[in-house]
Rosetta silent file (secondary structure, phi, psi, omega in degrees, C-alpha in Angstrom):
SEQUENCE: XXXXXXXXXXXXXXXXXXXXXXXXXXXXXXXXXXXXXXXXXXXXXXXXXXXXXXXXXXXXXXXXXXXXXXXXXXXXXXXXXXXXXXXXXXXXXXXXXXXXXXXXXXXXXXXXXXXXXXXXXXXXXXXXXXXXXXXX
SCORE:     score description
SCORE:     0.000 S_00000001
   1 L     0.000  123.798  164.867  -30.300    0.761  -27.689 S_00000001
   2 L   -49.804  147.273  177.013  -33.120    0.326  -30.059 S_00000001
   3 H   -60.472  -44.485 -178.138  -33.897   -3.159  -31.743 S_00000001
   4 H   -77.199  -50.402 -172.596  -33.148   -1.882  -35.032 S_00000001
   5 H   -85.506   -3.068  106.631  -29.976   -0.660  -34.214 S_00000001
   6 H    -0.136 -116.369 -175.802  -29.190   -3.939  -32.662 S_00000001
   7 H     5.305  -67.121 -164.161  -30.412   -5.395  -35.590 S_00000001
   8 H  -100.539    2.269  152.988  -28.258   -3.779  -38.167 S_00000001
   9 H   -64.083  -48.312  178.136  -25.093   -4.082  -35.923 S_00000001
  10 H   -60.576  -36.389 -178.906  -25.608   -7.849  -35.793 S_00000001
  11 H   -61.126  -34.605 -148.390  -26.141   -7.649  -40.079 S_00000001
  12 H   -88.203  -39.063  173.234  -22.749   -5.655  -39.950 S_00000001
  13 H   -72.446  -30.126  165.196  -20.788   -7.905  -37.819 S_00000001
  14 H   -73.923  -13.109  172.872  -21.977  -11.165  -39.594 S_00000001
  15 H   -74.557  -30.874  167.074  -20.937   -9.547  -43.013 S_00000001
  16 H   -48.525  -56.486 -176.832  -17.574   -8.832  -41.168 S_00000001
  17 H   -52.065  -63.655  143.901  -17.411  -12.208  -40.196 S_00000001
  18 H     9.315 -105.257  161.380  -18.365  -13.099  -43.725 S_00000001
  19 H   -23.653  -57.972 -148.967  -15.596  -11.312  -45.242 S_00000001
  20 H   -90.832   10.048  157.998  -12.828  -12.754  -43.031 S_00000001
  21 H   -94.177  -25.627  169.022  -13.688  -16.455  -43.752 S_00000001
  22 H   -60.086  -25.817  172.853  -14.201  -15.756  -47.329 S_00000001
  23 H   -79.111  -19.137 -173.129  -10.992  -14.082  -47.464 S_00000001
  24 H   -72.502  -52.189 -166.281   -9.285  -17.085  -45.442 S_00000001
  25 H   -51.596  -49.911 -167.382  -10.794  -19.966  -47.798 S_00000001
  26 H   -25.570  -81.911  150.096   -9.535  -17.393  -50.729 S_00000001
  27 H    15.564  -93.190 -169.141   -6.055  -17.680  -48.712 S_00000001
  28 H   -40.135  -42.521  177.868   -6.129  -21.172  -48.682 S_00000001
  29 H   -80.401  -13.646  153.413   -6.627  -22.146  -52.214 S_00000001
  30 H   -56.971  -42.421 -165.846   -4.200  -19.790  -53.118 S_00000001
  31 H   -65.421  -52.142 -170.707   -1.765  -21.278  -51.157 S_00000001
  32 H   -82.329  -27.149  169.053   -2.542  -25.020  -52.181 S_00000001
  33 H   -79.903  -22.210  170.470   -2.788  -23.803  -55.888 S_00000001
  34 H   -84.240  -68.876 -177.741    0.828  -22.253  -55.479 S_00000001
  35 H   -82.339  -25.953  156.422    2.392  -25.658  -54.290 S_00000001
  36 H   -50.360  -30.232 -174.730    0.746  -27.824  -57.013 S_00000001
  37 H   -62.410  -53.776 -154.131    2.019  -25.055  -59.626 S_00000001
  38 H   -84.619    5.282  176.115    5.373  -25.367  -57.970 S_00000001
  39 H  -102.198  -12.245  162.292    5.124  -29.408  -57.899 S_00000001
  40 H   -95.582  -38.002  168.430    4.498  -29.636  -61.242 S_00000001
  41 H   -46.017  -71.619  174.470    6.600  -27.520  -62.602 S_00000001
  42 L   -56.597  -17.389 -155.510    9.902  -29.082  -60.453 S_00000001
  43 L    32.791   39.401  163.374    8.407  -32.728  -59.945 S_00000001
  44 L  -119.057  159.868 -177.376    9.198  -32.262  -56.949 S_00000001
  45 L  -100.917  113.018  136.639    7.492  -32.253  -53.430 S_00000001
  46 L    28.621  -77.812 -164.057    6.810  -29.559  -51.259 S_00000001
  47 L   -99.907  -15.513  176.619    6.629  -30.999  -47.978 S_00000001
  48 H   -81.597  -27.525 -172.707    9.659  -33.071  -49.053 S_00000001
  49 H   -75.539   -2.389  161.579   11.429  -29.880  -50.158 S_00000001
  50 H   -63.429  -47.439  172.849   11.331  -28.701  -46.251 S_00000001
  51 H   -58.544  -42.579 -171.850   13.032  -31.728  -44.805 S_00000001
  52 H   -79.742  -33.478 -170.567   15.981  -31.246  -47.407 S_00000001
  53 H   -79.197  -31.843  149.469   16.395  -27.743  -46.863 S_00000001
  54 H   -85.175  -24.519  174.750   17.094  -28.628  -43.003 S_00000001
  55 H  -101.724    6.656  166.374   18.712  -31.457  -43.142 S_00000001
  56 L   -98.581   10.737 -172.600   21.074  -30.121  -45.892 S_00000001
  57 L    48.920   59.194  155.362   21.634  -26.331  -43.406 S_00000001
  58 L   -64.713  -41.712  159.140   20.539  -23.998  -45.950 S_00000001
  59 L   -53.936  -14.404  175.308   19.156  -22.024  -43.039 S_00000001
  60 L   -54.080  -42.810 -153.139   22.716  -21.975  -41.711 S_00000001
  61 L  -121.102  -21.255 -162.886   23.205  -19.019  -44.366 S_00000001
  62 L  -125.384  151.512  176.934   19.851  -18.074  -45.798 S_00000001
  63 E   -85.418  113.940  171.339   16.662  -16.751  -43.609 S_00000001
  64 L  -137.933  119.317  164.043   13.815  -18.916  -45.365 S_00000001
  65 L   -25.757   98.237  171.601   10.187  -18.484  -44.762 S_00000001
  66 L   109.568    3.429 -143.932    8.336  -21.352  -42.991 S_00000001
  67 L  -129.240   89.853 -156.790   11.864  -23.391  -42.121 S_00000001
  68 L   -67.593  -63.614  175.116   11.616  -22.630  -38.024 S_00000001
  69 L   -49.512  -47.545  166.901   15.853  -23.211  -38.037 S_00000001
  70 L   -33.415   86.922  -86.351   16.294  -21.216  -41.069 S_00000001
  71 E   165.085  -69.170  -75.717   17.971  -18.015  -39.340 S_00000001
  72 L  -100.760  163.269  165.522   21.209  -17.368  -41.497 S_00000001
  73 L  -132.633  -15.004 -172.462   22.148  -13.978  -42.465 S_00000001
  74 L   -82.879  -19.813  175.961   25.276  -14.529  -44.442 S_00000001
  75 L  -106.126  173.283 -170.598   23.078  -15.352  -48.153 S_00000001
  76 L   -69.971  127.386  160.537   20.064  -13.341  -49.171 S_00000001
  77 L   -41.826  150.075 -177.099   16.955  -14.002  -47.321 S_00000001
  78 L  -102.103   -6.889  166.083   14.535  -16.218  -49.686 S_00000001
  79 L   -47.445  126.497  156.092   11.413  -14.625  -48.628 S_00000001
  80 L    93.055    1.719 -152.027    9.426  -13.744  -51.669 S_00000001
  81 L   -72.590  -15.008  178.033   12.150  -15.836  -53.718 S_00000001
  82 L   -76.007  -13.709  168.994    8.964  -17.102  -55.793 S_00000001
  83 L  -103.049   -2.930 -172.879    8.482  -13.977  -57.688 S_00000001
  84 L   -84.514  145.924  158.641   12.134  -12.561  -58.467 S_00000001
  85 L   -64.199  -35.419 -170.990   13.079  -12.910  -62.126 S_00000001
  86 L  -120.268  139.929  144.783   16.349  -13.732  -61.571 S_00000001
  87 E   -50.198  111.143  159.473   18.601  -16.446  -59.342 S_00000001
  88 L    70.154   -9.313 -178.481   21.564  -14.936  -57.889 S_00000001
  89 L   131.012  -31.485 -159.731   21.685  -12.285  -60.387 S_00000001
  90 L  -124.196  -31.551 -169.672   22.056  -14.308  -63.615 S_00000001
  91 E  -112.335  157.080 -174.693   19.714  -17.218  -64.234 S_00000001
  92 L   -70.595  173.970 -177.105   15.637  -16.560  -65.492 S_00000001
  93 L  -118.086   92.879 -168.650   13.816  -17.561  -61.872 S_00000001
  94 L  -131.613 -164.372 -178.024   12.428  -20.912  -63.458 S_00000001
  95 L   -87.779  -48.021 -156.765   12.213  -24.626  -62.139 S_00000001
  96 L   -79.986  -16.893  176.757   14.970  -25.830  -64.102 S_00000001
  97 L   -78.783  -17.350  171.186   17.230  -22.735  -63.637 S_00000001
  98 L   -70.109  -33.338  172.146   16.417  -23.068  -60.089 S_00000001
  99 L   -99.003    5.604 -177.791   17.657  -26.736  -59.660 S_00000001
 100 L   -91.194  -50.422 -159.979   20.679  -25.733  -61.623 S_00000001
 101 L   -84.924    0.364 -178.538   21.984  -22.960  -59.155 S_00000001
 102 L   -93.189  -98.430  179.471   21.045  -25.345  -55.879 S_00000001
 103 L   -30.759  -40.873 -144.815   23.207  -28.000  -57.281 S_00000001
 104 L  -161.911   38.032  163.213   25.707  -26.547  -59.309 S_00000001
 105 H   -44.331  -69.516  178.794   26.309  -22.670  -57.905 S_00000001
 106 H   -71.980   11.413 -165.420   29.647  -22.731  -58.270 S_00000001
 107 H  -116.774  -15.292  172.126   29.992  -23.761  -61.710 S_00000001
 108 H   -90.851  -27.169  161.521   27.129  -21.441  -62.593 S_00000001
 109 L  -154.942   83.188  159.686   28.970  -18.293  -60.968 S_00000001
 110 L   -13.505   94.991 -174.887   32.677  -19.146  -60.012 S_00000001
 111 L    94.733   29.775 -148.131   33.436  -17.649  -56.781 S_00000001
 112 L  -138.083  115.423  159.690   30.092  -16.931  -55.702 S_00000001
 113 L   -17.053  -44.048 -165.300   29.248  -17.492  -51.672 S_00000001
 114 L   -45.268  155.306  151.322   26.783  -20.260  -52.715 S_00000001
 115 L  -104.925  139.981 -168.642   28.945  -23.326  -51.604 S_00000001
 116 L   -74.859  120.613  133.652   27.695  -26.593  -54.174 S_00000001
 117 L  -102.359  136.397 -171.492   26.136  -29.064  -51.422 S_00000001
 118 L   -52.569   74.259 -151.436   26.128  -32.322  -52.425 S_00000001
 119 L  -112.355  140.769  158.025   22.213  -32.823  -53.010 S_00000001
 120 L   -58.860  150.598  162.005   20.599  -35.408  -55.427 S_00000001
 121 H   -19.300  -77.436  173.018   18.357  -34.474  -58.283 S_00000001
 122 H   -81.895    9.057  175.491   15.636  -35.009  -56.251 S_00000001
 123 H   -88.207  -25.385  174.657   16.021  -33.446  -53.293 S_00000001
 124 H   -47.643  -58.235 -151.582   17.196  -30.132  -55.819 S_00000001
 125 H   -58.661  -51.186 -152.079   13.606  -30.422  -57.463 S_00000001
 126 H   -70.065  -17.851 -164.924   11.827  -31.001  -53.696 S_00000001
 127 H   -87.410  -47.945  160.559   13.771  -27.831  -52.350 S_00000001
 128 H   -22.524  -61.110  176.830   12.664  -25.956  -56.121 S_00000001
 129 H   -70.755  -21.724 -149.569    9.320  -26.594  -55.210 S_00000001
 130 H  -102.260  -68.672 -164.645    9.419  -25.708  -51.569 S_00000001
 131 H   -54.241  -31.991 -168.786   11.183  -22.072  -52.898 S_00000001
 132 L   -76.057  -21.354  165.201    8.954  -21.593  -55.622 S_00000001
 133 L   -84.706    1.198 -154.990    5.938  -21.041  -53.359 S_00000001
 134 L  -104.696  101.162  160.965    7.671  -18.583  -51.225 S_00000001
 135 L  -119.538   -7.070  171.600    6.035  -15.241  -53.556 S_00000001
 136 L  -126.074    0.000    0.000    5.462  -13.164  -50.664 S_00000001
């Protein structure tokens, strides 16, 4: 193989290379710029809203992205749940409309599958935030 085309293989594979860590840091900051948006919005935590969301069995019913237990099939998977306009059908897809239907489902649509689990304010907010990053 000639040195120059050597040469301009090695240019093509470090611009490859290039690309895919420029696209990861991209990735990242995206990611980390998605849960502060969704931690400010909810004042709620993230990493707190994982822990509630297992130890309250949400995953019992709903399939949710990054939640290893999360499995359920009988509610809608929540993948992507960060980008629908609406909750359940009914509510704007917001922080506050979002800690309304976690808490207070049945009183928001009577007769509705959701079952209210008893969850404090702030574990509502920390699970808000935890949902609110899930856009894809």
């Amino acid at each position: 193989m000639p040195a120059s085309l050597r040469f301009v293989l090695i240019l093509f594979a470090l611009g490859l290379v290039a690309a895919f860590g420029s696209g990861f840091v991209q990735y990242c900051q995206s990611e980390a710029r998605a849960r502060d948006a969704a931690e400010t919005m909810t004042s709620g935590r993230v990493d707190r809203g994982k822990k509630a969301i297992e130890a309250h069995g949400c995953g019992s019913c709903h399939a949710i992205p990054g939640i290893a237990i999360a499995r359920g099939r009988v509610g809608p998977s929540l993948r992507g749940v960060g980008r629908r306009s609406l909750i359940a059908g009914k509510l704007t897809n917001g922080p506050e409309n979002l800690v309304l239907w976690i808490r207070y489902s049945q009183h928001v649509s009577p007769g509705t599958g959701m079952p209210e689990e008893p969850m404090s304010d702030a574990d509502a907010r920390d699970v808000a935030a935890y949902l609110l990053t899930l856009r894809r």
